[in-house]
PyMOL CGO cylinders between C-alpha atoms (Angstrom):
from pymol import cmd
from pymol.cgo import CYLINDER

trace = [
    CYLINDER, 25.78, 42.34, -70.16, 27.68, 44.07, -67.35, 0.3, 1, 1, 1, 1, 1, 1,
    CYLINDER, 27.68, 44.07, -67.35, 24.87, 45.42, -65.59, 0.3, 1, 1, 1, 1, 1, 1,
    CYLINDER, 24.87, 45.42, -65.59, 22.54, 42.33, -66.03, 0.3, 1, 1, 1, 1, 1, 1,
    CYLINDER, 22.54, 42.33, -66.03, 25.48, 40.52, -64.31, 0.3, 1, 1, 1, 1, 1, 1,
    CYLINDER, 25.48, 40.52, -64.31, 26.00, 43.04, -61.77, 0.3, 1, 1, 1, 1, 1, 1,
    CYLINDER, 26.00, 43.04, -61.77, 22.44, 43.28, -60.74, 0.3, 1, 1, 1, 1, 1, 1,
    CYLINDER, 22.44, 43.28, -60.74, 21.77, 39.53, -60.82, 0.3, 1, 1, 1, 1, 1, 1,
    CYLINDER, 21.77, 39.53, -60.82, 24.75, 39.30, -58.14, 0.3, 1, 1, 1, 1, 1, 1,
    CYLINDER, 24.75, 39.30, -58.14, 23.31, 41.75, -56.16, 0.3, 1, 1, 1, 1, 1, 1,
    CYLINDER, 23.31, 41.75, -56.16, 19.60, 40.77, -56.36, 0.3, 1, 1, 1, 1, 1, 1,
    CYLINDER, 19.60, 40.77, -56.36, 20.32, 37.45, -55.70, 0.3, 1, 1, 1, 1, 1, 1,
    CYLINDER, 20.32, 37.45, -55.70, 22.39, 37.80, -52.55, 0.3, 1, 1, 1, 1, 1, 1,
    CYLINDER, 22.39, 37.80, -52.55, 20.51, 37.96, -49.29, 0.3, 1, 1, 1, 1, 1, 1,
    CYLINDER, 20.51, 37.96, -49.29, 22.04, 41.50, -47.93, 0.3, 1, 1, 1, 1, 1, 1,
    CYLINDER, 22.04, 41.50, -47.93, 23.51, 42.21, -51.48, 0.3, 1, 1, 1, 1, 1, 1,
    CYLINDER, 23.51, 42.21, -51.48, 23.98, 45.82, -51.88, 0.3, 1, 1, 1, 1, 1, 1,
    CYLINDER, 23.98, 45.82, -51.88, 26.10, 46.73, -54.59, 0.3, 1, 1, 1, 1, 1, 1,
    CYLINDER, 26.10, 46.73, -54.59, 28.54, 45.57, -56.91, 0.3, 1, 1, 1, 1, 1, 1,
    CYLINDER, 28.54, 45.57, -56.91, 30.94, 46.89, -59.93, 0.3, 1, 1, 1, 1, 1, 1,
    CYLINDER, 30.94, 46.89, -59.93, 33.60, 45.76, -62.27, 0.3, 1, 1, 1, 1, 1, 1,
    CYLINDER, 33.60, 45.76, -62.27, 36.74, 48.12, -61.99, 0.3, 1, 1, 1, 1, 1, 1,
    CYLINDER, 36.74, 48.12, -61.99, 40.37, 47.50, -63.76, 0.3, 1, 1, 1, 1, 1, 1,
    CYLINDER, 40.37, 47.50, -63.76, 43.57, 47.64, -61.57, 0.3, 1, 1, 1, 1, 1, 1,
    CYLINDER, 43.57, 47.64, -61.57, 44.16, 51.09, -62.12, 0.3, 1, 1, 1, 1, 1, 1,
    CYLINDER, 44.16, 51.09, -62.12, 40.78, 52.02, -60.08, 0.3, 1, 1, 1, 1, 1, 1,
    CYLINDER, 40.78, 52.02, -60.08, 38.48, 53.03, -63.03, 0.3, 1, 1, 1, 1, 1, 1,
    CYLINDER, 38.48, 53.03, -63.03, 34.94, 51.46, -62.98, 0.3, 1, 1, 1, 1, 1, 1,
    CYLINDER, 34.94, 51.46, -62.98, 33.82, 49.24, -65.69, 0.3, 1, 1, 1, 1, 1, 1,
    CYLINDER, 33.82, 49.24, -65.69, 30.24, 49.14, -64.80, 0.3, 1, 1, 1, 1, 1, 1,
    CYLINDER, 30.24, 49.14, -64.80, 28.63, 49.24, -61.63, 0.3, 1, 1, 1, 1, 1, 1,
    CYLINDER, 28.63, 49.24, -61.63, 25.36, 48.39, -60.05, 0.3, 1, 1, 1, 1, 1, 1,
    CYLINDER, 25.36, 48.39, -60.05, 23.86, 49.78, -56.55, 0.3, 1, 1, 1, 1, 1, 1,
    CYLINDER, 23.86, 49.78, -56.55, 20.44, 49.32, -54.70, 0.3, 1, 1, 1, 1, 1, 1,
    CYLINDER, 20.44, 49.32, -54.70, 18.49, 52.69, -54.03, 0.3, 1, 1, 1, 1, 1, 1,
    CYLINDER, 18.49, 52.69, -54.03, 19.30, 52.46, -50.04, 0.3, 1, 1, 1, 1, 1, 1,
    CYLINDER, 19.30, 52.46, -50.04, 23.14, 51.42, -50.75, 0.3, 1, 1, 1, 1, 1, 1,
    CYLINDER, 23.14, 51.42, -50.75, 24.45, 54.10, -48.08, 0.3, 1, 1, 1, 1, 1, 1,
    CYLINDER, 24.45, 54.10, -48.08, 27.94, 54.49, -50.26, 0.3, 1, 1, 1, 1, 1, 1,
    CYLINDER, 27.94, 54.49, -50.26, 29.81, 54.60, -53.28, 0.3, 1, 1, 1, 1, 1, 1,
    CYLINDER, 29.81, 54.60, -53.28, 30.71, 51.45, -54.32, 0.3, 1, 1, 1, 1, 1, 1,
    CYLINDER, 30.71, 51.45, -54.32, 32.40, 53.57, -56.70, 0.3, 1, 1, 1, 1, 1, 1,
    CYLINDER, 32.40, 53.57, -56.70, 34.61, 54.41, -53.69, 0.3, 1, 1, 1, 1, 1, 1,
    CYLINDER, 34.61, 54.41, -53.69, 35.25, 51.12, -52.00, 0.3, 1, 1, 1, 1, 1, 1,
    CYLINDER, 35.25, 51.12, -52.00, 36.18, 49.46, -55.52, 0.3, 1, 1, 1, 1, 1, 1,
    CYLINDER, 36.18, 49.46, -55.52, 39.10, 52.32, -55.59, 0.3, 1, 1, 1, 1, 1, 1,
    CYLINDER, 39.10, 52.32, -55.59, 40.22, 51.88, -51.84, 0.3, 1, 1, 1, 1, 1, 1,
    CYLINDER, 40.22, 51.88, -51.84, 39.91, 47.97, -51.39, 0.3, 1, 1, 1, 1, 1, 1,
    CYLINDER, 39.91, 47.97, -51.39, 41.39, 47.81, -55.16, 0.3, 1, 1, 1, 1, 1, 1,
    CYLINDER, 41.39, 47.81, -55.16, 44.80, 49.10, -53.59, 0.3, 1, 1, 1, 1, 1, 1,
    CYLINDER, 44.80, 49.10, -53.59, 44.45, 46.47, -50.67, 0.3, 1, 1, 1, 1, 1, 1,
    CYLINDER, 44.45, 46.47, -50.67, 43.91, 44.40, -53.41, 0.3, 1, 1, 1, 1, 1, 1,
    CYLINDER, 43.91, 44.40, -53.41, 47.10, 44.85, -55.20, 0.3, 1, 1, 1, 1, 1, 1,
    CYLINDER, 47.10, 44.85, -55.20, 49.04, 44.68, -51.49, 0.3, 1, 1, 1, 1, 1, 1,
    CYLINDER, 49.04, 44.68, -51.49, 47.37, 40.84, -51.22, 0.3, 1, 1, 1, 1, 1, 1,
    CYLINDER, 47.37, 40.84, -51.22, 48.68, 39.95, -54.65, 0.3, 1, 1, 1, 1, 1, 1,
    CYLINDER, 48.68, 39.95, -54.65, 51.91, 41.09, -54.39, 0.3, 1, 1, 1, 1, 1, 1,
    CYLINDER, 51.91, 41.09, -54.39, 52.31, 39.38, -51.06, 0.3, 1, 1, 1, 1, 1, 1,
    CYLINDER, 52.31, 39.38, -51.06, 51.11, 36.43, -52.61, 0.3, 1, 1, 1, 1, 1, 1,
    CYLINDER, 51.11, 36.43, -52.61, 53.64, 36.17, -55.26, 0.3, 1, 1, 1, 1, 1, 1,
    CYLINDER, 53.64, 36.17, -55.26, 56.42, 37.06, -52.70, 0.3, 1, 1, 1, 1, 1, 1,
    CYLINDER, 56.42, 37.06, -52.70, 55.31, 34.28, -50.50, 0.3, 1, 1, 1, 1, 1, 1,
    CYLINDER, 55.31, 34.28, -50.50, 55.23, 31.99, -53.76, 0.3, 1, 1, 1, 1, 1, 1,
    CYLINDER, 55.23, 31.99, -53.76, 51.55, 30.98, -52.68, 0.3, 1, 1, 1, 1, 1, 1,
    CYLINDER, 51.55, 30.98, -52.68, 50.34, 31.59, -56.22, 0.3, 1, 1, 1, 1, 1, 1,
    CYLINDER, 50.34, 31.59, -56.22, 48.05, 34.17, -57.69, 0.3, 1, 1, 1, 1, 1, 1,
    CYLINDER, 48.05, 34.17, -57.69, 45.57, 35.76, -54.71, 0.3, 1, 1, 1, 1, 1, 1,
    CYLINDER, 45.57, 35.76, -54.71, 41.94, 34.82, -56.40, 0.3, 1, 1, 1, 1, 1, 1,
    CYLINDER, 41.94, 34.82, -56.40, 39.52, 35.96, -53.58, 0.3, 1, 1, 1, 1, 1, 1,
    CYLINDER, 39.52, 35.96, -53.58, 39.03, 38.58, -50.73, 0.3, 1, 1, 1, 1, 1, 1,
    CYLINDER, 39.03, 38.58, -50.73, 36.69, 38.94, -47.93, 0.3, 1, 1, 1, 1, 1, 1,
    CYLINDER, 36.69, 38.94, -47.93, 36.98, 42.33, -46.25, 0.3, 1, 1, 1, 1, 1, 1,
    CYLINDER, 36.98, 42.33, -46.25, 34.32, 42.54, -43.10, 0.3, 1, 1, 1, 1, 1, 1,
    CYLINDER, 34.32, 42.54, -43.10, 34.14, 45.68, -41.65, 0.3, 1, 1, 1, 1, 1, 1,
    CYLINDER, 34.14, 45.68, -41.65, 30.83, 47.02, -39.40, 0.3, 1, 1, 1, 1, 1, 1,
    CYLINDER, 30.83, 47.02, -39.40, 28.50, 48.03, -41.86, 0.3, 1, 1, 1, 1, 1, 1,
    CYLINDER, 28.50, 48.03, -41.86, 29.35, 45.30, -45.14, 0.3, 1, 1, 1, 1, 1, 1,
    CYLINDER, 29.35, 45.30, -45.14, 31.22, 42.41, -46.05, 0.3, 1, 1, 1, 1, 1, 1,
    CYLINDER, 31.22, 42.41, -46.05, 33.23, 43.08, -49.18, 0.3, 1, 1, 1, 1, 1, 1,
    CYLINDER, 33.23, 43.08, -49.18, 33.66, 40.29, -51.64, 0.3, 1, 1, 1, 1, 1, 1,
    CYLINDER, 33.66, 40.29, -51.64, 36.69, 40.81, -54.31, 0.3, 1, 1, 1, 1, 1, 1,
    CYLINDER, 36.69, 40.81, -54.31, 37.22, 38.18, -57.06, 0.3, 1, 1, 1, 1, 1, 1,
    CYLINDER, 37.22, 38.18, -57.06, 40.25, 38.96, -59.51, 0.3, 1, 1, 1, 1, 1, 1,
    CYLINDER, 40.25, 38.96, -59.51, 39.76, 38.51, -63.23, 0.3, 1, 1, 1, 1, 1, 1,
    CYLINDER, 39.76, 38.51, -63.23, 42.74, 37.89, -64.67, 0.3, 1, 1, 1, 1, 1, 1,
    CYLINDER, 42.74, 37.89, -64.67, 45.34, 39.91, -64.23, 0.3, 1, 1, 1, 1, 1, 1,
    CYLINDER, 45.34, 39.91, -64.23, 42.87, 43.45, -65.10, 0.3, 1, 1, 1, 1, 1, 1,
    CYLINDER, 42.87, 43.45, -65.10, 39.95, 43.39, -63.79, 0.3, 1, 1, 1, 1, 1, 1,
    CYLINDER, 39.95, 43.39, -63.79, 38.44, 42.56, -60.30, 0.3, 1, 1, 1, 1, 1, 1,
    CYLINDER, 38.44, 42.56, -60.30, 34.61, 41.69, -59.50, 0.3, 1, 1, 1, 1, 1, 1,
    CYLINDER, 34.61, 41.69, -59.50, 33.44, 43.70, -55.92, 0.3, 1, 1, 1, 1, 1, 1,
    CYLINDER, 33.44, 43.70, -55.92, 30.56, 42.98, -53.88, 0.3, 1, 1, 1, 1, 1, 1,
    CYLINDER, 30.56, 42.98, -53.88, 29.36, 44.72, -51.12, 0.3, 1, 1, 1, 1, 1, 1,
    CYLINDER, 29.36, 44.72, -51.12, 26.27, 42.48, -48.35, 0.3, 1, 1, 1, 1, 1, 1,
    CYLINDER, 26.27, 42.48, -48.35, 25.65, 43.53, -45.38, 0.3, 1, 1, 1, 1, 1, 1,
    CYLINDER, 25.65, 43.53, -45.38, 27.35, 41.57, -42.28, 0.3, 1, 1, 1, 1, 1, 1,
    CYLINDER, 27.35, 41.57, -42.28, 23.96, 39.22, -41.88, 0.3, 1, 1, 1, 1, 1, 1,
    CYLINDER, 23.96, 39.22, -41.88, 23.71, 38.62, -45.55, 0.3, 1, 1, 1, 1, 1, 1,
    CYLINDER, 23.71, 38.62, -45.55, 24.27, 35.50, -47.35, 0.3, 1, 1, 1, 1, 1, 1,
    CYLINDER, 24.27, 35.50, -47.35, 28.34, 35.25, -47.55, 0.3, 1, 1, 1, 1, 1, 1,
    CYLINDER, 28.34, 35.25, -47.55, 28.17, 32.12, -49.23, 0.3, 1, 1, 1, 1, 1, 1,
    CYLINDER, 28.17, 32.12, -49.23, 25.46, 32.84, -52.00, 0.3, 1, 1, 1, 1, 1, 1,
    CYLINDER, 25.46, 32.84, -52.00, 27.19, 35.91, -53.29, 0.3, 1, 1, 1, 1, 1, 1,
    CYLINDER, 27.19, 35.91, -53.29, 31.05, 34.20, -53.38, 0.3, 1, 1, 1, 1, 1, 1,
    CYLINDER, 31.05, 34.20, -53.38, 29.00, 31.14, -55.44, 0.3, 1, 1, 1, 1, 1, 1,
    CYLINDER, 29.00, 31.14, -55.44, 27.05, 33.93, -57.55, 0.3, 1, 1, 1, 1, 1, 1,
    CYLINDER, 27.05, 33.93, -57.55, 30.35, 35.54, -57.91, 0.3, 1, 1, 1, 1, 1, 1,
    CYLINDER, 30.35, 35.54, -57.91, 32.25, 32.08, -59.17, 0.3, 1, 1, 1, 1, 1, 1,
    CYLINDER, 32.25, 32.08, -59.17, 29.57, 31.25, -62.00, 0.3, 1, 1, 1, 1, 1, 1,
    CYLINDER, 29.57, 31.25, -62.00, 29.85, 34.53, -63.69, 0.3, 1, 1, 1, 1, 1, 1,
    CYLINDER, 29.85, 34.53, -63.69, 33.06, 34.98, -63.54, 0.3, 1, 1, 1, 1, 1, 1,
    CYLINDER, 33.06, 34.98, -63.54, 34.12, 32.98, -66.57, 0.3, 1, 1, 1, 1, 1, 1,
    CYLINDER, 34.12, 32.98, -66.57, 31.30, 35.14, -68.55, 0.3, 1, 1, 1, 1, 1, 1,
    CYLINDER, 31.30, 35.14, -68.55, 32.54, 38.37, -67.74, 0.3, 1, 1, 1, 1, 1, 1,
    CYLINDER, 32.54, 38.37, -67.74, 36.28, 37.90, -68.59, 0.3, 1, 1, 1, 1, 1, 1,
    CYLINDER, 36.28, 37.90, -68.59, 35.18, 36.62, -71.61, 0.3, 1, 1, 1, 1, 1, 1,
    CYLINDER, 35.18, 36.62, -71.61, 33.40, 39.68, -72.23, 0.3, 1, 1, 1, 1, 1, 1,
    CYLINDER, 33.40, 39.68, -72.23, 36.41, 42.07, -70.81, 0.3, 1, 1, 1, 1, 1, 1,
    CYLINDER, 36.41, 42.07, -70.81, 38.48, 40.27, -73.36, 0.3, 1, 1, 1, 1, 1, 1,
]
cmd.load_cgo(trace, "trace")
């Protein structure tokens, strides 16, 4: 189901490149990558995860509410994070002329499946 899910993001997004499922303490769920994907999205899950954890706690602090969504642009990919729940986060990686929108909405639907699934 993971995969599937992964793959669809990816496949579906204009630019998509790769995608996982990792838990808050930087261990990979699942992942998915294209054959070209020139990194390990393995390896940005575990370094944005941490800048992850910053955003939320900042959140909180600034009584905002829970942080739901990140965009991290950077030369060579856009990074997409989606929390889910309090565990889990959703990654995906497009490259800067891909379709920003299209992944966050591919993102949104499956969302609700996969915590489901992560229980």
């Amino acid at each position: 189901m993971f995969q599937d899910a992964l793959r669809e993001i990816v496949d579906k997004t204009d630019g998509g490149i790769a995608s996982l499922i990792m838990d808050s303490e930087g261990i990979a769920v699942e992942s998915y990558a294209r054959d070209d994907a020139s990194f390990d999205i393995n390896t940005v899950g575990i370094e944005f995860g941490v800048v992850l954890g910053s955003i939320k706690r900042a959140a909180e602090s600034l009584e905002a509410g829970k942080a739901h969504e990140v965009a991290i642009g950077t030369d060579k990919m856009i990074t997409l994070i989606r929390t889910l729940g309090d565990t889990y986060f959703l990654a995906v990686a497009i490259r800067p002329d891909g379709n920003l929108g299209k992944g966050r909405y591919l993102m949104r639907t499956v969302a609700p499946k996969l915590m489901a699934e992560l229980g």
